[in-house]
FIKOLZA-1660 file (N, C-alpha, C; in steps of 0.1 Angstrom, whole numbers, plus 5000, padded with zeros to 4 digits):
% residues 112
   i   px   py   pz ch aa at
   1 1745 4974 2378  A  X  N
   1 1735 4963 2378  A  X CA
   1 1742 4950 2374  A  X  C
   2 1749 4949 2363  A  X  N
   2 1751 4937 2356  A  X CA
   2 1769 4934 2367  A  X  C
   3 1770 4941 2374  A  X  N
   3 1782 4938 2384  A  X CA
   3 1774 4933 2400  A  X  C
   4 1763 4934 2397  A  X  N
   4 1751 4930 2411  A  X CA
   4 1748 4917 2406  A  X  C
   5 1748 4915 2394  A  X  N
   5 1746 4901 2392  A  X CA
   5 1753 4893 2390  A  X  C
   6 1766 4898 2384  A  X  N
   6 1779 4891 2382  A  X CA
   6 1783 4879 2399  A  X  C
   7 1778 4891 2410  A  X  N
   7 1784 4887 2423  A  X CA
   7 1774 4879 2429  A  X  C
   8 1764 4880 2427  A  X  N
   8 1754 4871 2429  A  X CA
   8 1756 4855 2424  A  X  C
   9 1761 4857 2409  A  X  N
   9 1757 4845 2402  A  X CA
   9 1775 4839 2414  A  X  C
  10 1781 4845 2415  A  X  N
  10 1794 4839 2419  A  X CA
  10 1792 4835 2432  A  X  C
  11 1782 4841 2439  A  X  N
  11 1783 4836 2454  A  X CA
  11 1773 4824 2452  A  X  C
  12 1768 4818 2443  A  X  N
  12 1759 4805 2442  A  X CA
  12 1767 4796 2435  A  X  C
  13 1778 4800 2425  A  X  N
  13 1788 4790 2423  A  X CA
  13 1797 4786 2430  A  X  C
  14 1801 4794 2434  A  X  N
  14 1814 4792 2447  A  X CA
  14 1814 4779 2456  A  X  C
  15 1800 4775 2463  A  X  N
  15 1798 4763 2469  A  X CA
  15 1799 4751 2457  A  X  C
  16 1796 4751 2449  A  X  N
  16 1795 4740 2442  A  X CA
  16 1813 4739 2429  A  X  C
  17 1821 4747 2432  A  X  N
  17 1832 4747 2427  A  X CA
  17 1843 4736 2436  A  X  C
  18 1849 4727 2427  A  X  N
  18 1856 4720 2435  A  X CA
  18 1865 4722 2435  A  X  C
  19 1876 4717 2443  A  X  N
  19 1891 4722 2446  A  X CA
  19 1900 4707 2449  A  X  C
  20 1910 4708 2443  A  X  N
  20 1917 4697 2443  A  X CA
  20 1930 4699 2454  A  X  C
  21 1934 4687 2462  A  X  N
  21 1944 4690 2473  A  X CA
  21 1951 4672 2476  A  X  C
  22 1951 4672 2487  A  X  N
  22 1959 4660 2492  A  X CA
  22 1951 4659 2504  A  X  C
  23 1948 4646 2511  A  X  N
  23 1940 4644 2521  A  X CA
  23 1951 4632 2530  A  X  C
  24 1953 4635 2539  A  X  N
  24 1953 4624 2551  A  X CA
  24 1944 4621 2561  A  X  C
  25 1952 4609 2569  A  X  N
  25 1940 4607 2583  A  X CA
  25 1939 4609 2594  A  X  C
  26 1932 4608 2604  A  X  N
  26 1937 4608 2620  A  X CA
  26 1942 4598 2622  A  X  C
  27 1955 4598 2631  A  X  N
  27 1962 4588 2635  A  X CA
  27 1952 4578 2647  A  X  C
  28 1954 4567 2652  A  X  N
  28 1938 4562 2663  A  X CA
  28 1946 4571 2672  A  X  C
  29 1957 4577 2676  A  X  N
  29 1958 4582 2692  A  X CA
  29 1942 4592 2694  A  X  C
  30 1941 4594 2685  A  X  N
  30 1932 4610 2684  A  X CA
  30 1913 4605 2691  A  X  C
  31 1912 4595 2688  A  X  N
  31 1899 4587 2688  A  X CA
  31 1898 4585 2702  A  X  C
  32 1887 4593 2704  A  X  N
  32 1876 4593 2717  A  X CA
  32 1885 4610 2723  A  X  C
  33 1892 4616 2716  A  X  N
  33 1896 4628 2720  A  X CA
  33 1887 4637 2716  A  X  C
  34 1881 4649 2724  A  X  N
  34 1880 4664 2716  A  X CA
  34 1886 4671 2706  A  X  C
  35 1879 4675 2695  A  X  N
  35 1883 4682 2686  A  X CA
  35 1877 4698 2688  A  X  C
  36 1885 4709 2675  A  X  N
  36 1883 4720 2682  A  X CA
  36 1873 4720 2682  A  X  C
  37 1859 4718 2673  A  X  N
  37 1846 4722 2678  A  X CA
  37 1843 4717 2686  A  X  C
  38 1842 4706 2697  A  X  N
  38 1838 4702 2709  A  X CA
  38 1830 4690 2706  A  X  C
  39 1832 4687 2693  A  X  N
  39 1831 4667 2690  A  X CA
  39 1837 4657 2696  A  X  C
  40 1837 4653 2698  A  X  N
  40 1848 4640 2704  A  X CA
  40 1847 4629 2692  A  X  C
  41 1861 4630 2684  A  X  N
  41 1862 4623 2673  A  X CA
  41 1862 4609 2676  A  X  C
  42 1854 4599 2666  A  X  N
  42 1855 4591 2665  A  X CA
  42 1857 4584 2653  A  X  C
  43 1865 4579 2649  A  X  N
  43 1871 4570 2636  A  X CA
  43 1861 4562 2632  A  X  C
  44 1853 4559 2636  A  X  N
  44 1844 4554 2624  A  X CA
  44 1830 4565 2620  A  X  C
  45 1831 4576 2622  A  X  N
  45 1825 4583 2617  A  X CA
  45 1829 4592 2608  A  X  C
  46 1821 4599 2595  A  X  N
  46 1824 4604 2582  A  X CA
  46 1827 4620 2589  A  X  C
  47 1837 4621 2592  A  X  N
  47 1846 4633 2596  A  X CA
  47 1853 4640 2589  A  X  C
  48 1860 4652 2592  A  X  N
  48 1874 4654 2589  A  X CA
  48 1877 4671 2598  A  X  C
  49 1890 4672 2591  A  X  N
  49 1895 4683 2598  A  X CA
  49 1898 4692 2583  A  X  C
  50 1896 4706 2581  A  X  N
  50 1900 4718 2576  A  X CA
  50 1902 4731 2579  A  X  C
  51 1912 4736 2577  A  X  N
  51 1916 4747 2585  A  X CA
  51 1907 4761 2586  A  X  C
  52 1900 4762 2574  A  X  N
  52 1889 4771 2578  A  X CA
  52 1877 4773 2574  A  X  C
  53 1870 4760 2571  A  X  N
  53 1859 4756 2563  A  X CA
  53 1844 4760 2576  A  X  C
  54 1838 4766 2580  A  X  N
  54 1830 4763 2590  A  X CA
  54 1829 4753 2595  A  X  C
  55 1828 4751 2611  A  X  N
  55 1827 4733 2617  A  X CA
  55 1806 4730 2611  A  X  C
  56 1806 4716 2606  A  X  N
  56 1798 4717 2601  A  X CA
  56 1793 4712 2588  A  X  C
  57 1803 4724 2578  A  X  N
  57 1803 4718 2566  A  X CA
  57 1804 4706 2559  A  X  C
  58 1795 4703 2547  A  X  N
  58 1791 4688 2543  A  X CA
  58 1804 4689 2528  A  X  C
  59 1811 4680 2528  A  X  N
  59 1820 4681 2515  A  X CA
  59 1816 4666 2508  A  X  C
  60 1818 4664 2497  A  X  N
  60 1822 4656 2493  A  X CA
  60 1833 4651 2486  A  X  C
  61 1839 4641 2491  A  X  N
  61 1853 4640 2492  A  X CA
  61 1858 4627 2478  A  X  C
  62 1863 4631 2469  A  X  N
  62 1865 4623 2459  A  X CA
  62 1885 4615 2458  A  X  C
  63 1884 4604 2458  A  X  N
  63 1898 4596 2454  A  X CA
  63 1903 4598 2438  A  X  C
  64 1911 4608 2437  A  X  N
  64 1914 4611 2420  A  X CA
  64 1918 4596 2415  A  X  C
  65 1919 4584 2427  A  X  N
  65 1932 4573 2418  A  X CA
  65 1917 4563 2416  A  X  C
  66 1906 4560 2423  A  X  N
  66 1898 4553 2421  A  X CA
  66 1886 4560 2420  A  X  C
  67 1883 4574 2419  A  X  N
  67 1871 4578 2418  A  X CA
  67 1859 4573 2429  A  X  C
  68 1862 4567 2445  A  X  N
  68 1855 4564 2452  A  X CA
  68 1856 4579 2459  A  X  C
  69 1838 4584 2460  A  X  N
  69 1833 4592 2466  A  X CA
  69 1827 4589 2486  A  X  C
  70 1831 4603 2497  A  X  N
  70 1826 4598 2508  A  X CA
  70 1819 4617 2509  A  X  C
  71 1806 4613 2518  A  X  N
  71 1805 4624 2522  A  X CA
  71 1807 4624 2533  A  X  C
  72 1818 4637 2544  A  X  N
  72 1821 4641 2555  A  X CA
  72 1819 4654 2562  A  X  C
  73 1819 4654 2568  A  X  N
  73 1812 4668 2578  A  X CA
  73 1823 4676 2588  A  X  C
  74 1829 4688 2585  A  X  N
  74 1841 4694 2590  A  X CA
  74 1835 4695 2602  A  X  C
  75 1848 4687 2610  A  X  N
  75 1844 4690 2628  A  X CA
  75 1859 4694 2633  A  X  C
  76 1868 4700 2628  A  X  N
  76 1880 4699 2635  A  X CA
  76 1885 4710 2626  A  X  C
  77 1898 4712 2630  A  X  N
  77 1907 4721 2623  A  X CA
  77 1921 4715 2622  A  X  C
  78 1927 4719 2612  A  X  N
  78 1938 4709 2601  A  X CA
  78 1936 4707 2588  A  X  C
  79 1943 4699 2582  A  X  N
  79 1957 4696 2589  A  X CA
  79 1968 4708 2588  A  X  C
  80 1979 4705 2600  A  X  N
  80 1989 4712 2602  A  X CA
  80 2000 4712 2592  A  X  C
  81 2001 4697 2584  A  X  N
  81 2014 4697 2575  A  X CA
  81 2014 4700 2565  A  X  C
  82 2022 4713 2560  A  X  N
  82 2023 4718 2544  A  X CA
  82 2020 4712 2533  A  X  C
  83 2008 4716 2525  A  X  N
  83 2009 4705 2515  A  X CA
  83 1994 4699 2516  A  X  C
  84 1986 4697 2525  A  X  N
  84 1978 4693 2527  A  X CA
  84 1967 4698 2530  A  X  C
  85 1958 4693 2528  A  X  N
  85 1941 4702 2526  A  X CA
  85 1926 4694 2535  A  X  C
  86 1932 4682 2541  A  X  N
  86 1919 4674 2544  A  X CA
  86 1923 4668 2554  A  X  C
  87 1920 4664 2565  A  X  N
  87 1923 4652 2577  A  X CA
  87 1910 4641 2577  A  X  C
  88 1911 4631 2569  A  X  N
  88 1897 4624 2572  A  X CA
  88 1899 4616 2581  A  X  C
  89 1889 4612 2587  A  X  N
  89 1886 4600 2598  A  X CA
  89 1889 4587 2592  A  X  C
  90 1891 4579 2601  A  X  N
  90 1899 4566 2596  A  X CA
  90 1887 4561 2584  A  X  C
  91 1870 4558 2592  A  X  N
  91 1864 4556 2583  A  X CA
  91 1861 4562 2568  A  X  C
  92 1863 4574 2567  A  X  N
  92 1860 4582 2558  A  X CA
  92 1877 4577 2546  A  X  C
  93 1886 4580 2552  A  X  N
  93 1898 4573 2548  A  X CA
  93 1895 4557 2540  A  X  C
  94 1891 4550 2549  A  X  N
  94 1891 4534 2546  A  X CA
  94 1882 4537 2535  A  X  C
  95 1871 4542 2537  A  X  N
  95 1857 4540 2525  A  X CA
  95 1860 4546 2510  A  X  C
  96 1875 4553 2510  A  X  N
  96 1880 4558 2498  A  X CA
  96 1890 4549 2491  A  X  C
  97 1894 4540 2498  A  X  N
  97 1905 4534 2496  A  X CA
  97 1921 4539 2500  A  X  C
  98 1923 4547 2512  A  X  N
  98 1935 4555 2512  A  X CA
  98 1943 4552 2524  A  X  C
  99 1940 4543 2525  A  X  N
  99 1944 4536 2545  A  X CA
  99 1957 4532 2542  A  X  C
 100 1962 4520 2531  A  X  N
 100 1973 4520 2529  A  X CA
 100 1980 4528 2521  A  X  C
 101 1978 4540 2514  A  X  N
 101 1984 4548 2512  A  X CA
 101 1993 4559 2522  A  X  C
 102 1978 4563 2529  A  X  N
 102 1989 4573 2538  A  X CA
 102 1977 4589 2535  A  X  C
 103 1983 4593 2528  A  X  N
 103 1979 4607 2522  A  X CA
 103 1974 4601 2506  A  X  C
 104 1964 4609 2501  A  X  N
 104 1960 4610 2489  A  X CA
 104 1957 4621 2482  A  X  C
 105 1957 4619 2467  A  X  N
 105 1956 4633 2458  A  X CA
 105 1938 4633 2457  A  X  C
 106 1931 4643 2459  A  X  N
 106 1918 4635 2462  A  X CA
 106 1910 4653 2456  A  X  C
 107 1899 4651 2456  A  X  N
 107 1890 4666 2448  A  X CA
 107 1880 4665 2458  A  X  C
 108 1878 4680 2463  A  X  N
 108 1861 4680 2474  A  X CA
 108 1858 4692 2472  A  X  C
 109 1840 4695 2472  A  X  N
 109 1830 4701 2472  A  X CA
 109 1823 4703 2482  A  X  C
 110 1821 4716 2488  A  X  N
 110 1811 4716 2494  A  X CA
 110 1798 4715 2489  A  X  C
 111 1788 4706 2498  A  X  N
 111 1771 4703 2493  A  X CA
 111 1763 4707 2503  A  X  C
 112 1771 4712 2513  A  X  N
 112 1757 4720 2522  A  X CA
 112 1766 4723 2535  A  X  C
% end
């Protein structure tokens, strides 16, 4: 019993546990392209790509260097480069502050 609830209480924390990684952007070639779910990305929409989060998923995406929060919605799959955890959309990117960086050290949650 107390191992029935153990797994229970864990599968209702699990969404709300955050995970820290590195996030980059879409380059613009990619904008007005299909993505794997069958979006047709667009860069000023609150997007991103993860490699196996369900297409769908609502994260919230935190900047560890300025603490500016975006929420975005997994429509794609990525990124491919070692090291990395997030592909945000140019807007999702810009609204963090990370455009002239490049890649960022950044914390996300799933919220629905």
């Amino acid at each position: 019993m107390k191992l029935k609830v153990f797994i229970v209480a864990l599968l209702i924390a699990l969404p709300l546990m955050s995970k820290e990684g590195v996030a980059s952007y879409y380059h613009d070639q990619y904008h007005g392209k299909k993505t794997t779910s069958g979006v047709i990305y667009n860069r000023e929409k609150l997007t991103c790509a993860h490699k196996t989060l369900p297409f769908g998923t609502k994260l919230l995406v935190t900047n560890l260097s300025n603490n500016k929060q975006i929420e975005v919605i997994v429509t794609d799959r990525g990124p491919f480069t070692k090291g990395r955890d997030l592909d945000l959309s140019y807007a999702a990117a810009d609204s963090i502050g990370m455009i002239h960086k490049g890649t960022q050290k950044i914390d996300y949650v799933i919220i629905d």
